[in-house]
Every structure is written in C-alpha cells, then in structure tokens.
N, C-alpha and C positions, 0 to 999 in steps of 0.2 A: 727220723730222716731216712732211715734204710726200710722202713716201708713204704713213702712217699717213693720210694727210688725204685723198690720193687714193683710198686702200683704202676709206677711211670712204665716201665717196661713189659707190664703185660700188656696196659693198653698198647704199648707199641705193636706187640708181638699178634693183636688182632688184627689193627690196621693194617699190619700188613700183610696177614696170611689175607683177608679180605682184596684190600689194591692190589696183591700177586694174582690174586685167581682172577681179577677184572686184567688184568695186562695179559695172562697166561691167555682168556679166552681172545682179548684184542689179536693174537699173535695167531691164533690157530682157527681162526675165525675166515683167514684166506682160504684154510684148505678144507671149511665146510661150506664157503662159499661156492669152490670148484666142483664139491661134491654135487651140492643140489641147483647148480646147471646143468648135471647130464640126470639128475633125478627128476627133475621138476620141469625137464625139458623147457629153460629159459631162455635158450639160446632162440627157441621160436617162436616164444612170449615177447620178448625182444626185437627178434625179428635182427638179430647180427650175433658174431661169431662168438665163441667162447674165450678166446683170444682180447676181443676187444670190449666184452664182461667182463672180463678180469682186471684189463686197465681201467677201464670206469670205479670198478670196485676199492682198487688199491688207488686212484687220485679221490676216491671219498673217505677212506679210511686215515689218507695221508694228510688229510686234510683235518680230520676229527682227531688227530695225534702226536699232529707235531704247531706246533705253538705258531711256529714262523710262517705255516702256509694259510696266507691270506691273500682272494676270499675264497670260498666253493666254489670251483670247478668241474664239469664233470664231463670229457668230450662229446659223448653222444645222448647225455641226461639235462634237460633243461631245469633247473631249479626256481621254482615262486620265492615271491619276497616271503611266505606262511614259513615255506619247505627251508629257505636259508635261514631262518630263525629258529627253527626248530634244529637244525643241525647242530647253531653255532650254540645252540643250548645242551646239544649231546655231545657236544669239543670242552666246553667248560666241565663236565662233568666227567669227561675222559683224563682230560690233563688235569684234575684235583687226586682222580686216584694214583693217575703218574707220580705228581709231585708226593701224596702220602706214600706213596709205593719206595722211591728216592728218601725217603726224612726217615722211614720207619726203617730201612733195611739196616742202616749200623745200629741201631736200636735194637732189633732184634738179635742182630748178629751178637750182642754184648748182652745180652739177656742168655742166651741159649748159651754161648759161652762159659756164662755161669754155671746155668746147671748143669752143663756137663764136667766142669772142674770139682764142684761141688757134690755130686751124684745125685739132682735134686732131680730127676729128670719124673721122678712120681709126680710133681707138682702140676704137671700136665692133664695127669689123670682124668679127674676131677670135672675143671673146663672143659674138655674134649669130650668126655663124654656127656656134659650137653651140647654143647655144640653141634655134636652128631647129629644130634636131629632135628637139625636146623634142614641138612636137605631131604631129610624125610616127610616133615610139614611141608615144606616147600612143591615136592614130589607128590603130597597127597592132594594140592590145589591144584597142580597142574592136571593130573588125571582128574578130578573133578569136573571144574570148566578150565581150561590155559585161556581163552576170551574174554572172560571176566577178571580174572589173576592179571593180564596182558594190559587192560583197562585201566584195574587199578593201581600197578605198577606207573604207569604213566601218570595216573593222576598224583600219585603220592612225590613223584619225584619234578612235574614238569606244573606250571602254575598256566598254562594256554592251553589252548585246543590244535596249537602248532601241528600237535604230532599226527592230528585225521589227514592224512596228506590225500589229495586230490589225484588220481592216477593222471586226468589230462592235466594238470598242470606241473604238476612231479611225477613222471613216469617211472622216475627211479623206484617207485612205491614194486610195481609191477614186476622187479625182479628182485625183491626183498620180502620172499615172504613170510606169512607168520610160523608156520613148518619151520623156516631158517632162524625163525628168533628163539622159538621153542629148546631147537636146537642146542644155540648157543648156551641158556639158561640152566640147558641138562648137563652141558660139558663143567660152566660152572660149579654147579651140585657136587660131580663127579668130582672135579678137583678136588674140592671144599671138606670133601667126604673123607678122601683118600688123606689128607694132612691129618685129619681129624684121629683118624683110624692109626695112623704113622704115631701121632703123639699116644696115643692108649698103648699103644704098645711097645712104646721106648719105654714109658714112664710104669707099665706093670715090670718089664724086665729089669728095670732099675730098681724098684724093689723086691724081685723075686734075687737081685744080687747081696741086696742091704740085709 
C-alpha cells in the first residue's frame, strides 16, 4: 500500500512540475509577446499600435484560459469558423493542464513534504537526472529543423488541419509568429531544466549530509 502511495505521488510530482512550466510559460508569455512587437516590428505587420496588440493579445489569451469566457473574441482579429476551432482546441488543452496543475499541487506539496521530513531528498536524484535531458533532445530538434518539430508537435497533439490558419481569413496568424512560438517552447525547456538541475542538487546535498 506504501508504495502504491509513493508511486501515486511521484506521478503527481511530474504532472505537475510539467502543468507548472505550461501555466509558468501561459504567464510570461505576455511579456515575450511585448518583446517581439518591437522585435518583429508587428506593430506594422499589423498596421496598429502596440497598445492595441496587446489588448488583442490578452482577450485571446483570456479567452484560451479561463473557462467562463465564451466565444473568441478578438477587437481588431477576425476569426473563421477553421481558426475558432482550432482555438477552442488550444483552450481545452490549456484548462486540462490548469485543472492537473490544481489536483497535483497538494499532491506534490505532501510528497515533498515527505522527503524533506524524512531526508529522502536523494530520491530525486535519479529521475531528474533523466529528466534532464528531456530539454536537451528537445533542444537538439529544435536546432535541427524547429519547422518540422513545430509540424509535428501539432500533428501529435491536434487530430485536424485547424491549426494551417489562413492569414486572410485569421489574421491573427500574422502577428503570431513562429520565432514567438520557438520562443515560448525554449522558455519552457529553460523552466523544465532549472527544476530538474534544483532536484540533483537538493537530492546530492541530501546525501552528501546522510
């Protein structure tokens, strides 16, 4: 029964370092937005201000994040029936890691708990260091091709062709570009990394004490 319970709590403890670093990049994902408006010179891709980028940005983001806002809206982005399908399929996919992100954290919290009462914090070891190089692979496809990796990411998680959006008929497409997804996907990595690296080295100091 106590390893049924300890099993139950690592799976926790992945979902949710996994659904943190998806809310972590959801969260910071405004202020790479901001960025590659004045990098990507969108503002005149666009053709309006950065100001009013920004509120487009944040009633589509508000809208793939919080449960209650229905349908997509976007003030100056027209959206096809292709482009709001394909949205409301990147909203279920957001609020699933919400909701595991919500269910795993006292899970985790009561896991970690443990081994810090316990001084088991080695137990990290181990996982983490494979783990690691989860965004090293990840890292070594993206330098590769990112357009191929970008393709098939899509294809593995979305079952349509929703997501080829049409620039005249979803113009949102136009100031979402692939540079900004790349982006996010590195910030991810980066999170993913740094937990990874935090556990190796709680869990070697935990035994360099034992």
């Amino acid at each position: 029964m106590a390893s049924l319970k300890r099993i139950g709590q690592q799976i926790g403890l992945w979902l949710f370092i996994i659904s943190a670093t998806v809310v972590a990049v959801l969260a910071l994902s405004f202020a790479l937005f901001a960025i590659f408006i004045r990098t990507e010179n969108l503002t005149f891709i666009a053709d309006m201000s950065a100001g009013r980028l920004m509120h487009n940005y944040t009633q589509l983001m508000g809208y793939l994040t919080l449960p209650w806002v229905e349908p997509l809206k976007m003030s100056n982005f027209p959206v096809s029936a292709n482009g709001a399908h394909h949205f409301a399929d990147v909203k279920h996919l957001f609020l699933l890691a919400l909701a595991v992100f919500i269910v795993s954290a006292p899970i985790t919290w009561s896991y970690l708990r443990t081994l810090h009462a316990r001084k088991m914090w080695w137990q990290l070891v181990r996982p983490f260091q494979i783990g690691a190089f989860i965004p090293v692979i990840f890292a070594g496809a993206f330098m590769i091709n990112f357009d191929q990796f970008f393709i098939a990411f899509h294809k593995v998680l979305f079952r349509n062709s929703d997501w080829l959006f049409d620039p005249n008929t979803d113009p949102i497409i136009n100031v979402l570009p692939e540079s900004f997804f790349m982006a996010c996907f590195i910030v991810a990595l980066g999170i993913f990394e740094v937990v990874m690296i935090w556990g190796i080295v709680k869990g070697r100091r935990s035994l360099a004490k034992n």
